[in-house]
C-alpha positions in Angstrom: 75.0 -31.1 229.9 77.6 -30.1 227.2 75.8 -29.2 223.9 78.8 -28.1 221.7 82.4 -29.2 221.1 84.1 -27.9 218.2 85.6 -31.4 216.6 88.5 -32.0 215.0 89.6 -35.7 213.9 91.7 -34.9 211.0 94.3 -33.3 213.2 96.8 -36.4 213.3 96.4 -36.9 209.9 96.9 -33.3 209.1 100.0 -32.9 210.6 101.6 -35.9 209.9 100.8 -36.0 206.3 98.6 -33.8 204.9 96.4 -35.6 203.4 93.9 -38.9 204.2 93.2 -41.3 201.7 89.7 -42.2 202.7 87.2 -45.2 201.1 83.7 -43.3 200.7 81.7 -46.7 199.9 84.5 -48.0 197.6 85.6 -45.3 196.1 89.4 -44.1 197.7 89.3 -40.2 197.6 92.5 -38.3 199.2 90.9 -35.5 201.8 93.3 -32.8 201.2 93.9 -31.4 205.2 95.3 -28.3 205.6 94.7 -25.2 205.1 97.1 -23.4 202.6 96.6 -27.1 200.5 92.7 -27.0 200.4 92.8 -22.9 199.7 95.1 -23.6 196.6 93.5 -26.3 195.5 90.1 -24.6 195.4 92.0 -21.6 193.8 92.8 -24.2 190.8 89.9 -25.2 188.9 92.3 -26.3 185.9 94.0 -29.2 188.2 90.8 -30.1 190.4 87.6 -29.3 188.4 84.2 -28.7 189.1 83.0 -29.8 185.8 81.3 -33.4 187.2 77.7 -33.4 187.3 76.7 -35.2 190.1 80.2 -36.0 191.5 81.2 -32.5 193.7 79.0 -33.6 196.4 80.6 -36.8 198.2 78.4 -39.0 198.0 77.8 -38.7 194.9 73.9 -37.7 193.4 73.2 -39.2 190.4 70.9 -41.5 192.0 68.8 -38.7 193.2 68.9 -35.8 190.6 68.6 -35.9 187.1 70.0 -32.7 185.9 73.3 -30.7 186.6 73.4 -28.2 189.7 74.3 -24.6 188.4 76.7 -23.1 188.5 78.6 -25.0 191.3 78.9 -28.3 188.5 81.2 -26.1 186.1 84.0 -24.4 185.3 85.1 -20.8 184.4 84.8 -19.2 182.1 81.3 -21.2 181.5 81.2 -21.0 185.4 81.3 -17.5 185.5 79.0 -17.0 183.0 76.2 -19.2 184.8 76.8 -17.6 188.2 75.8 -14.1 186.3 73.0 -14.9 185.9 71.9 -15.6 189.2 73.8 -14.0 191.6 71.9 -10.6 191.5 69.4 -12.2 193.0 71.5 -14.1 196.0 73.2 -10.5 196.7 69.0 -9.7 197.4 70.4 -10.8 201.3 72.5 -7.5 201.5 69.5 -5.5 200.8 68.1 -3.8 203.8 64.3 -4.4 203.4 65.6 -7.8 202.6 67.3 -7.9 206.2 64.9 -6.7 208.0 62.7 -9.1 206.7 64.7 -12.0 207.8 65.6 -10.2 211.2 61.6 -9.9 211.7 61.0 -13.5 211.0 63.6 -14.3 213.4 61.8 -12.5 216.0 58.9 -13.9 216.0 60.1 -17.3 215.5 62.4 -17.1 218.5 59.4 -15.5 220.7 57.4 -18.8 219.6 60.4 -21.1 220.9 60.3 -18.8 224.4 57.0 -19.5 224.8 57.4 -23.1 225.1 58.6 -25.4 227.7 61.2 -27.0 225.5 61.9 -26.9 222.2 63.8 -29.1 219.4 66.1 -26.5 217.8 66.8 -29.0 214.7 63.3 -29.8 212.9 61.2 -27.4 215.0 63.2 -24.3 214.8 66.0 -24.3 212.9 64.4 -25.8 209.5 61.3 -24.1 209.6 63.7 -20.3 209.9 65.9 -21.8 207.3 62.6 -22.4 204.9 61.2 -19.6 205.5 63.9 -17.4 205.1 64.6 -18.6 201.9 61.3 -18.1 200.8 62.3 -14.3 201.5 65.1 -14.5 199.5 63.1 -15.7 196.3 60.6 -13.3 196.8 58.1 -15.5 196.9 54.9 -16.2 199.5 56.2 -17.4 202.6 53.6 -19.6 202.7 55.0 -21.5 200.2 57.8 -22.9 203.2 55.6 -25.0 204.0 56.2 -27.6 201.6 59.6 -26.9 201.8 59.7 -28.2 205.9 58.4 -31.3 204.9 61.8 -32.3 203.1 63.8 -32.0 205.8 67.1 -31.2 206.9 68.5 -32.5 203.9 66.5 -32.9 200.6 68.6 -35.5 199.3 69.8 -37.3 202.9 66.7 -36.7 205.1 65.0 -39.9 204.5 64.4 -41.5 201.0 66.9 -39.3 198.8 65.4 -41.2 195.4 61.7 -40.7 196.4 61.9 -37.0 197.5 64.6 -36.5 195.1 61.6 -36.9 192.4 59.4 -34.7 194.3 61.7 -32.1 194.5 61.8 -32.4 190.6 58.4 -32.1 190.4 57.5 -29.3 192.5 60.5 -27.6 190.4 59.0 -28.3 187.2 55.5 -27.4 188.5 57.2 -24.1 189.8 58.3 -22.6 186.4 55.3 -23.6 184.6 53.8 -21.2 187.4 56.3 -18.6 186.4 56.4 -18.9 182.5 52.5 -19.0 182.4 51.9 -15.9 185.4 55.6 -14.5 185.5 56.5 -12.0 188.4 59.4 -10.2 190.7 60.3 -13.9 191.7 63.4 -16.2 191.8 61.8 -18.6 189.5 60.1 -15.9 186.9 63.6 -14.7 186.6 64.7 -17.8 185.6 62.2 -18.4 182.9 63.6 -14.5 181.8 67.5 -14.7 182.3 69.3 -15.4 179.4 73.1 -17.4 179.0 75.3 -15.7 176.7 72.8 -14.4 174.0 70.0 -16.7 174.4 67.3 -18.1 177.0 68.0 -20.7 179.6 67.0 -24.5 179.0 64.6 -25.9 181.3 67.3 -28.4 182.3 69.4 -25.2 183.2 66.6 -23.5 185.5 66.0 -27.0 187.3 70.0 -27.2 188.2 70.1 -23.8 189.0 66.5 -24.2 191.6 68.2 -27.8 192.1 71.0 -26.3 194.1 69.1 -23.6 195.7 67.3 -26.0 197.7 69.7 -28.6 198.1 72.9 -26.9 198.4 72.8 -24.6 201.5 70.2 -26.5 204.2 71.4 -28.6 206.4 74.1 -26.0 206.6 72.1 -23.5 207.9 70.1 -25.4 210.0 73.3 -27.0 211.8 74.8 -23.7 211.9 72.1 -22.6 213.5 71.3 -25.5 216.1 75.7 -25.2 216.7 75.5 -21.5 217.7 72.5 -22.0 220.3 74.0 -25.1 221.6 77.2 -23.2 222.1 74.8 -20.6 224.6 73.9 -23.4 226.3 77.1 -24.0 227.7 78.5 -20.2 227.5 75.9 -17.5 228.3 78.6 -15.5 229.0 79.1 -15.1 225.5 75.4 -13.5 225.4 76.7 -11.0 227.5 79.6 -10.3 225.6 77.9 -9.3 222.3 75.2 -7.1 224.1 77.9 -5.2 225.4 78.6 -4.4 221.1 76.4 -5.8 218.7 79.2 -4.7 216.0 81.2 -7.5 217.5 78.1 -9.8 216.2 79.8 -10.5 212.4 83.2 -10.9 213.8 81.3 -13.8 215.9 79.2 -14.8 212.9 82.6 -15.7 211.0 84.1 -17.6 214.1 80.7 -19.8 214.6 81.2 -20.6 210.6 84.8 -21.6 211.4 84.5 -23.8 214.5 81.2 -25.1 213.5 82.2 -25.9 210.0 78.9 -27.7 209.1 79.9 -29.2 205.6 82.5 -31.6 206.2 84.4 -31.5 202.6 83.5 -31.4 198.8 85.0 -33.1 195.7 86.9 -32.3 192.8 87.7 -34.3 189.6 91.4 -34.3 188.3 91.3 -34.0 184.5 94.9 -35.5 184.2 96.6 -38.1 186.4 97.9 -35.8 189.4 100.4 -36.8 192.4 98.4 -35.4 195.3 100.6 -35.0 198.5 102.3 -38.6 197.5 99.3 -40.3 196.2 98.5 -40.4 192.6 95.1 -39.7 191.6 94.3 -40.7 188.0 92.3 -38.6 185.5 88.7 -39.1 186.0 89.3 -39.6 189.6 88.2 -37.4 192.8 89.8 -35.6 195.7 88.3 -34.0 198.6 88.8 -30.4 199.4 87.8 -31.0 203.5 86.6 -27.7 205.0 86.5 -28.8 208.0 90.1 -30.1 208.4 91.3 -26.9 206.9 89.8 -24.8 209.3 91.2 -26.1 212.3 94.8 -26.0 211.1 97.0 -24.7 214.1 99.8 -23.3 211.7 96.4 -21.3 210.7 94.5 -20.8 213.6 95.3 -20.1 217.4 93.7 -22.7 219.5 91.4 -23.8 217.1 89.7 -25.9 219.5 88.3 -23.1 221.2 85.4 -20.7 220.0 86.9 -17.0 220.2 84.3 -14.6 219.8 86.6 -11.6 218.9 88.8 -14.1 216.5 90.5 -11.7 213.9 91.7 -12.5 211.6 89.7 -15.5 210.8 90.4 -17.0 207.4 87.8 -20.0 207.3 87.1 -21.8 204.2 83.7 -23.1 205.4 82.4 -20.8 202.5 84.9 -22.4 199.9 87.6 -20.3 198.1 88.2 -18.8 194.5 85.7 -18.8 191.9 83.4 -21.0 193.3 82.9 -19.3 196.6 79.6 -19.8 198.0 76.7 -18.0 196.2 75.1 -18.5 199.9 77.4 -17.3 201.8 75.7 -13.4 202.5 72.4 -15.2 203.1 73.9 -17.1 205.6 75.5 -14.5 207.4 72.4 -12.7 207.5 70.6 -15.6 209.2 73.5 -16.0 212.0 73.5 -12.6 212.3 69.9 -12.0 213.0 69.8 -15.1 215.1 72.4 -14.1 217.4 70.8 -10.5 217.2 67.8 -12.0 218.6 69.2 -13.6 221.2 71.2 -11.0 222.7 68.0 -8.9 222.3 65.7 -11.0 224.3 67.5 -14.5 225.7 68.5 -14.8 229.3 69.8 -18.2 229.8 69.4 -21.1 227.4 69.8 -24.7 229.0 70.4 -28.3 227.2 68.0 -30.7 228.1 69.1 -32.7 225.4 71.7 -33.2 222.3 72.1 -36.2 220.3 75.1 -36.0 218.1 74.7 -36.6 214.6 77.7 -38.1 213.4 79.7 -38.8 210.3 80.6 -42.3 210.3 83.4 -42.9 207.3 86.3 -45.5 207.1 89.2 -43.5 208.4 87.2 -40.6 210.2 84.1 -40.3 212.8 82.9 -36.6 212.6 80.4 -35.0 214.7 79.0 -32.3 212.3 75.5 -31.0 213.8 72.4 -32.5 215.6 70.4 -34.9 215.4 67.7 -33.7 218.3 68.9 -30.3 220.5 66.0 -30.1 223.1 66.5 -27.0 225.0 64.6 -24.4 227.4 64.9 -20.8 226.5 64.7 -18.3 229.8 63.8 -14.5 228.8 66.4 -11.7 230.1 64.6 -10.6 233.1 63.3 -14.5 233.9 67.0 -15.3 233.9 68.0 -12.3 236.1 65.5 -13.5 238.8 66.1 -17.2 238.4 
């Protein structure tokens, strides 16, 4: 069975005209499609702005938040400001207790899916690594996950978005009461501590900022995660290829990002009516900066189609571009990295039993983009070597 194929639907579209005028649910938004397009465009927060609460993620959330994510919902030089404040504590994944943390809980959790006949990769493995790794990142109890898991793969998409939308408010709220009664070395005491430009945060302004945290890098990870084992599945070779040099791990890390590509696009608002590649979008209005078209761009990329383990260089936008690149983005190397670290370490042979597409299903695009179920059976080195 074939668990992974890189897909690209845009590519018509993308070479013929650059752009695809696409009805999300009645709403027309132009996906910008190639790559030097979407680069500039997310370059130019003055033209396509970020200032839209609720409206950067397509769909749009205002249905299941109440307050604005930070700082990803503004602009510089507020932006920049905001993303001050926290980003000393997202750069905690370049830290190497911090690593080896992660790489630790890694271990063990791969060692658990070995043990077993079969494994689901998507809820059993994959979201409880991506919970508990960013419980390691916060610095708080691991044990705290645990609640975390029961969201999901998506806090907002996973089931009803409005009902656990309100519990995910709660549990925030209830949180940084914690932290401003008993505060510590945690993500959330530092929140109740931090301060924008001369004076404390609101509450409001430590929800969006724990808001996005949970919401905004997710299902990412746990796709990205599910995409690179399912890509094993059908290339152990590729195992052997990294043991022979584990640096040639984070040059594979960057080409699983590319090809994998697990968020499909996000949205800008256009201040002032602006002619986007022949279709005018009027102030107030969206486009689409799509990743995922982007990143397959042959004027770009050689063969995109194909997964190229030793890809250099490898400009992908699946982290964004400019000032609003992803605050995520070194914790989620460090996950790939230890993942792939762990299976070079102690994986044999990996087979599919079973992969259920999940699927974006949109008006002028169908998009695989993940998993919905990937059942598969784990062999250890030397079982592999004997099988």
């Amino acid at each position: 069975m074939s668990a992974f194929c890189p897909h690209d639907p845009f590519r018509e579209r993308r070479v013929r005209d650059g752009v695809l005028n696409n009805d999300f649910k009645g709403e027309v938004i132009p996906m910008i499609l190639r790559h030097a397009d979407v680069r500039d465009a997310a370059k130019d927060w003055e033209k396509f702005s970020s200032d839209a609460p609720f409206r950067v993620p397509i769909p749009s959330e205002e249905d299941v938040r109440g307050v604005r994510q930070l700082p990803i919902e503004t602009d510089p030089p507020e932006h920049t400001d905001y993303r001050a404040v926290v980003e000393p504590f997202f750069r905690r994944a370049l830290k190497p207790e911090v690593a080896a943390r992660v790489e630790r809980l890694m271990e063990t959790s791969l060692a658990d899916a070995m043990s077993r006949e079969s494994i689901e990769i998507v809820r059993e493995f994959a979201l409880p690594v991506q919970s508990r790794a960013l419980a390691l990142l916060l610095n708080v109890p691991e044990s705290e996950a645990e609640e975390w898991i029961g969201w999901g793969t998506h806090v907002f998409r996973d089931g009803d978005g409005e009902k656990k939308g309100a519990a995910l408010e709660n549990h925030i709220q209830s949180r940084l009461d914690r932290a401003e009664a008993s505060p510590g070395d945690d993500f959330f005491s530092a929140l109740t501590k931090a301060e924008f430009r001369g004076r404390p945060l609101t509450r409001d302004e430590m929800v969006g900022y724990v808001n996005l945290t949970f919401a905004g890098g997710r299902d990412t990870i746990i796709q990205s995660i599910a995409g690179i084992i399912a890509w094993f599945c059908d290339h152990p070779e590729g195992l052997e290829f990294l043991r022979e040099d584990s640096k040639r791990i984070p040059v594979a890390v960057e080409e699983f990002t590319r090809a994998i590509t697990p968020l499909t696009h996000i949205g800008r608002v256009c201040p002032v009516d602006t002619e986007v590649h022949g279709t005018m979008v009027r102030a107030g209005e969206r486009i689409s900066l799509c990743w995922a078209s982007a990143n397959f761009d042959e004027a770009v990329f050689d063969s995109p189609g194909e997964v190229r383990l030793d890809r250099r260089p490898n400009p992908h936008l699946a982290y964004g571009a400019g000032a609003h690149f992803c605050l995520g983005a070194h914790h989620a190397r460090l996950i790939m990295r230890s993942l792939i670290s762990a299976l070079c370490k102690n994986a044999g042979r990996i087979d599919c039993l079973e992969a259920r597409d999940h699927v974006e299903r949109e008006a002028g695009y169908q998009r695989k983009s993940g998993y919905e179920a990937l059942v598969v059976r784990f062999a250890g080195r030397n079982d592999a070597v004997s099988a």
